[in-house]
N, C-alpha and C positions, 0 to 999 in steps of 0.2 A: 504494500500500500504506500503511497505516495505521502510527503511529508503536507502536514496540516497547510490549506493555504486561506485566507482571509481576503474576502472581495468585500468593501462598501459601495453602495450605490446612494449619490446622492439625488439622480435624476431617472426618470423610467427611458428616458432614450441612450444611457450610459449598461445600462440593464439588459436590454433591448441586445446592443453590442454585444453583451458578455454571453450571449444564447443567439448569436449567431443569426439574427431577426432583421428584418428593414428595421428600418428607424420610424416610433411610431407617427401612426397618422395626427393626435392631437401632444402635445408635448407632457399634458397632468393627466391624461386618463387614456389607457390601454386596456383592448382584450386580445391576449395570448391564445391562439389555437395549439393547444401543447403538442400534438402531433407535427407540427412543425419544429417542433425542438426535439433533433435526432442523438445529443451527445452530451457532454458534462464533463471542465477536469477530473479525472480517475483521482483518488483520495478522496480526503475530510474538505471539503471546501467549507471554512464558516462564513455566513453571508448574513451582512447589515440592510438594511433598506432603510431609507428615507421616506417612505412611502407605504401607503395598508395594500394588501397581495390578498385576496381570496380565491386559492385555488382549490378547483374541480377535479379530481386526478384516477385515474384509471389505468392500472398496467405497471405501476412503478414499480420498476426493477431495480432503484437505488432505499439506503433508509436515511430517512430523516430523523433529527435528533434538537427536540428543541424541548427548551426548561432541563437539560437533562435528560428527559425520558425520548424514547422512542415511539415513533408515530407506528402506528401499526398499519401501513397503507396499502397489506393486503387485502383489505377489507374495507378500512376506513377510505374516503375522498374527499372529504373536504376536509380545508386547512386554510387558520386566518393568519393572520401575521400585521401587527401593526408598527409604527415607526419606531427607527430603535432598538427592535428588540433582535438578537440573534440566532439563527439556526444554522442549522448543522446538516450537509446534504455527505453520505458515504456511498463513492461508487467503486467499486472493485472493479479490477482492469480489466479491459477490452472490454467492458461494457456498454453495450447499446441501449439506448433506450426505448424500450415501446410504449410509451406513455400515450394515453390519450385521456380528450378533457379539455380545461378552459383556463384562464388564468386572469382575473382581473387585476390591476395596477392602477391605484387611486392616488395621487399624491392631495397630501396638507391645502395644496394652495389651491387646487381645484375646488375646496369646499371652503373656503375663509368666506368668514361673515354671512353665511347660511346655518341656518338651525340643522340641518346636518351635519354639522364639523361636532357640533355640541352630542349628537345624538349618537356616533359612532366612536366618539370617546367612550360613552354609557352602554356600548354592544360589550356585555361581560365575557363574549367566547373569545374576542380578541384577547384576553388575561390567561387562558385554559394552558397551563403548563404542565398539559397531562399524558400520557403514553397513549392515547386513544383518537383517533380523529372522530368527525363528523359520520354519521354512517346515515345513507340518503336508499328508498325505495327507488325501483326504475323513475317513478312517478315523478317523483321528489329529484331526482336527476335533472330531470327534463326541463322540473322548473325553471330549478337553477341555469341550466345550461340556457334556456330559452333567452330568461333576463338579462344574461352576459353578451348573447348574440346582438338583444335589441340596442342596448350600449353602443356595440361596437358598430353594427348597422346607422345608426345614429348620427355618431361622429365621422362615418366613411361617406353620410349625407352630406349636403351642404351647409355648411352651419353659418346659422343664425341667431337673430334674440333668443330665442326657443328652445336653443341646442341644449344648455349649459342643462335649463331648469329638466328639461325632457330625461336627460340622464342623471340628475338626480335623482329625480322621481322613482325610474331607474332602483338606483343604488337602495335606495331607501325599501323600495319592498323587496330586494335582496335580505338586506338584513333582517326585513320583519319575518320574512320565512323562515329564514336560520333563526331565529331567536323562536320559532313555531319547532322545527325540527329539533333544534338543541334538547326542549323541554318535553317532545314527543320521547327523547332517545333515553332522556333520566327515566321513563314512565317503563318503556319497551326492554332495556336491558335492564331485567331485574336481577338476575345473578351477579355482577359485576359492581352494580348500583348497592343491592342489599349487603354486598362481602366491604366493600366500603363505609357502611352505616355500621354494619357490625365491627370491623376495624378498629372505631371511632370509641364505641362503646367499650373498646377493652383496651383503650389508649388511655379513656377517661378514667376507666373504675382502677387502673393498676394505680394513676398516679394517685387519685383519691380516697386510693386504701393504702398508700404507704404514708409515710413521713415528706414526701416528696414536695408536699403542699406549703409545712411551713418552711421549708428548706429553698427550695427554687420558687416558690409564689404557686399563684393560678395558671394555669399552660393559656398560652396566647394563640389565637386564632392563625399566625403564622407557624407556630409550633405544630398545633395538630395537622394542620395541611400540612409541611414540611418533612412531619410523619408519616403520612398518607400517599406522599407524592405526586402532589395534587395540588393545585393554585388554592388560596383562600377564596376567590373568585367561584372558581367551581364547586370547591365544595360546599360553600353556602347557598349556592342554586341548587345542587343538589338536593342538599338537607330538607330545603325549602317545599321542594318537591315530594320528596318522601313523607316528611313529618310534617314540615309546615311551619318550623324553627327553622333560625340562622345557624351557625355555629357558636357564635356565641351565645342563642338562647342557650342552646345546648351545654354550654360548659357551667351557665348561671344554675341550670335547669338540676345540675347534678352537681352544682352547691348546695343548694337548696338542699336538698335532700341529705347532703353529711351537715347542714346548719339544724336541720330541724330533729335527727337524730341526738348530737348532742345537747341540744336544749332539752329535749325529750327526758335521755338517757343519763345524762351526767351533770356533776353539779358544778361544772367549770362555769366560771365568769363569762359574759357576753363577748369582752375584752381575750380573755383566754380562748374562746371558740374561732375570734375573729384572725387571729393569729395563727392559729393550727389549719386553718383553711385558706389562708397565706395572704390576708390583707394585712398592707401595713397600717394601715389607720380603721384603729373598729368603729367610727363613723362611719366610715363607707360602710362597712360588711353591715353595719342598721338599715341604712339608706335602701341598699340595696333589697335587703331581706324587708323592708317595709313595703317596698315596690312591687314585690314577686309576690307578696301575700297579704297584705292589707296590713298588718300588726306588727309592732316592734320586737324584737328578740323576747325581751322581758313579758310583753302580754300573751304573745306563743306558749312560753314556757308556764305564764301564771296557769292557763288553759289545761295545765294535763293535772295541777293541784288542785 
C-alpha cells in the first residue's frame, strides 16, 4: 500500500481536476455522475473539502474511513460530508473502480444569506461519525438520484433569476428526504439500533454501580458516544427515536434513580448523596432532582417516613 497522501480542496473545480472530470459547469454547485470516475491514487488518500458532498454510491470497490470508523458501502450508499471535516478513501493497487451513482458538491457560498445555509448546518446526519452509511430502498434511490439529476439538469439550462432559487429548492427537499430516510432507518434496523440502546444501558449501570461517579463525575454525552463509537449527534437521534429521550435525558434518567435509592435507603446527607453521584455543588444535584420530580431531596425522602 502506498504511503498516506493528503488532498484539500478549497474549490469544487480544483476537485473536479483531482477525479479526472471537465471542469464544472456552474463554479459552487456540481453533480458528479460517478460512473464517470474510472480511478483513484492507490493508498490512504485523506481528503479535506471546502464544501458539503452528498454522495449516492453503488459498487464501491474502495473503503472509506471517516470519524475513525468505516463506512460499510457494501451495502450502505449514501454519505454526507460537510466543510472541514476529513475522510479517508483506501484503494488497494490496480484497482478499478466500478462505482456507480451521483455525487452532489455544494459549496458555502452558493447558499450565503439564504435560510438554507442556516438549515443544512441543522441536517444532524452531516455530524454521523459512525461505521454505517445511509441504506436507501430501490424507491428511495430513485429519489435521491432523481433530485440530483434535476440540479444538474438545471444548471446545464440557461441560467437565470430563477436558477439559483430552482436548485435550492432543489437541495432542500434532498435533505428533507434524508432527514425522512435517516429516521425510517433508526425505526427498520432494529438489531443494530437495539445492540446500541443496550450498549448504552451497561455503559450507564457499570459506571453507576461502581465508585466511578464520585471519582471521574457524571459521564458526559461525548463520553458515552465516544464509547459507542458513534457521534453525540447520532446517538441522540437515535435515542430519540427508540425511547423518546436524548442522551442526556438518559444519563439524568439513571441518576435519578441511584438519587432516589439512596434517599430511600440510607441515611446519608442530601450533600453526601450529591457527591457520590458526582456533582460538585449539591445545589445542583437539588435543582436538578427538583426538576425531574416535583420535590426536593428532603421532601422525597420525608415521603417514605
Amino acid at each position: 500500500m502506498a504511503k498516506l497522501q493528503f488532498h484539500k480542496f478549497k474549490t469544487i473545480s480544483d476537485f473536479h481536476k483531482f477525479r479526472g472530470l471537465p471542469k464544472p459547469e456552474h463554479p459552487l454547485i456540481s453533480v458528479i455522475n460517478l460512473a464517470d470516475v474510472k480511478s483513484m491514487p492507490e493508498g490512504e488518500n485523506s481528503i479535506l473539502l471546502d464544501f458539503y458532498s452528498i454522495a449516492l454510491k453503488r459498487n464501491f470497490n474502495a473503503k472509506i474511513r471517516y470519524g475513525q470508523q468505516k463506512y460499510d458501502f457494501d451495502e450502505g450508499i449514501m454519505f454526507f460530508i460537510s466543510p472541514g471535516q476529513i475522510f479517508r478513501i483506501e484503494v488497494e493497487k490496480h484497482t478499478t473502480l466500478n462505482q456507480s451513482g451521483w455525487m452532489l458538491l455544494v459549496h458555502p457560498d452558493f447558499l450565503w444569506n439564504t435560510p438554507l445555509a442556516k438549515i443544512i448546518k441543522q441536517s444532524e446526519f452531516f455530524d454521523y461519525s459512525v461505521h454505517e452509511a445511509l441504506f436507501l430502498s430501490e424507491k428511495e434511490e430513485n429519489t435521491i438520484a432523481a433530485i440530483m439529476q434535476n440540479i444538474q439538469q438545471e444548471y446545464h439550462s440557461n441560467i437565470d433569476k430563477f436558477s439559483q432559487n430552482v436548485m435550492l429548492a432543489q437541495l432542500e427537499l434532498l435533505l428533507t428526504y434524508s432527514d425522512r430516510f435517516y429516521h425510517r432507518q433508526f425505526l427498520t434496523r432494529k438489531i443494530s439500533n437495539h445492540t446500541i440502546l443496550n450498549q448504552l444501558e451497561n455503559i450507564l449501570t457499570n459506571h453507576f454501580e461502581s465508585d466511578k461517579l464520585a471519582k471521574k463525575g457524571i459521564p458526559s454525552v461525548q463520553f458515552i458516544a465516544e464509547t459507542l463509537n458513534v457521534s453525540p449527534n447520532y446517538l441522540s437521534s437515535l435515542l430519540k427515536v427508540l425511547t423518546g429521550h436524548s442522551t442526556q435525558q438518559h444519563i439524568h434518567n439513571k441518576l435519578m434513580e441511584k438519587a432516589k435509592e439512596k434517599l430511600s435507603a440510607t441515611d446519608l446527607s442530601v450533600s453526601e448523596i450529591a457527591y457520590e453521584l458526582g456533582f460538585e455543588h449539591p445545589q445542583s444535584f437539588s435543582k436538578l432532582f427538583k426538576t425531574k420530580t416535583n420535590l426536593s431531596p428532603l421532601k422525597f425522602r420525608a415521603s417514605f417516613n
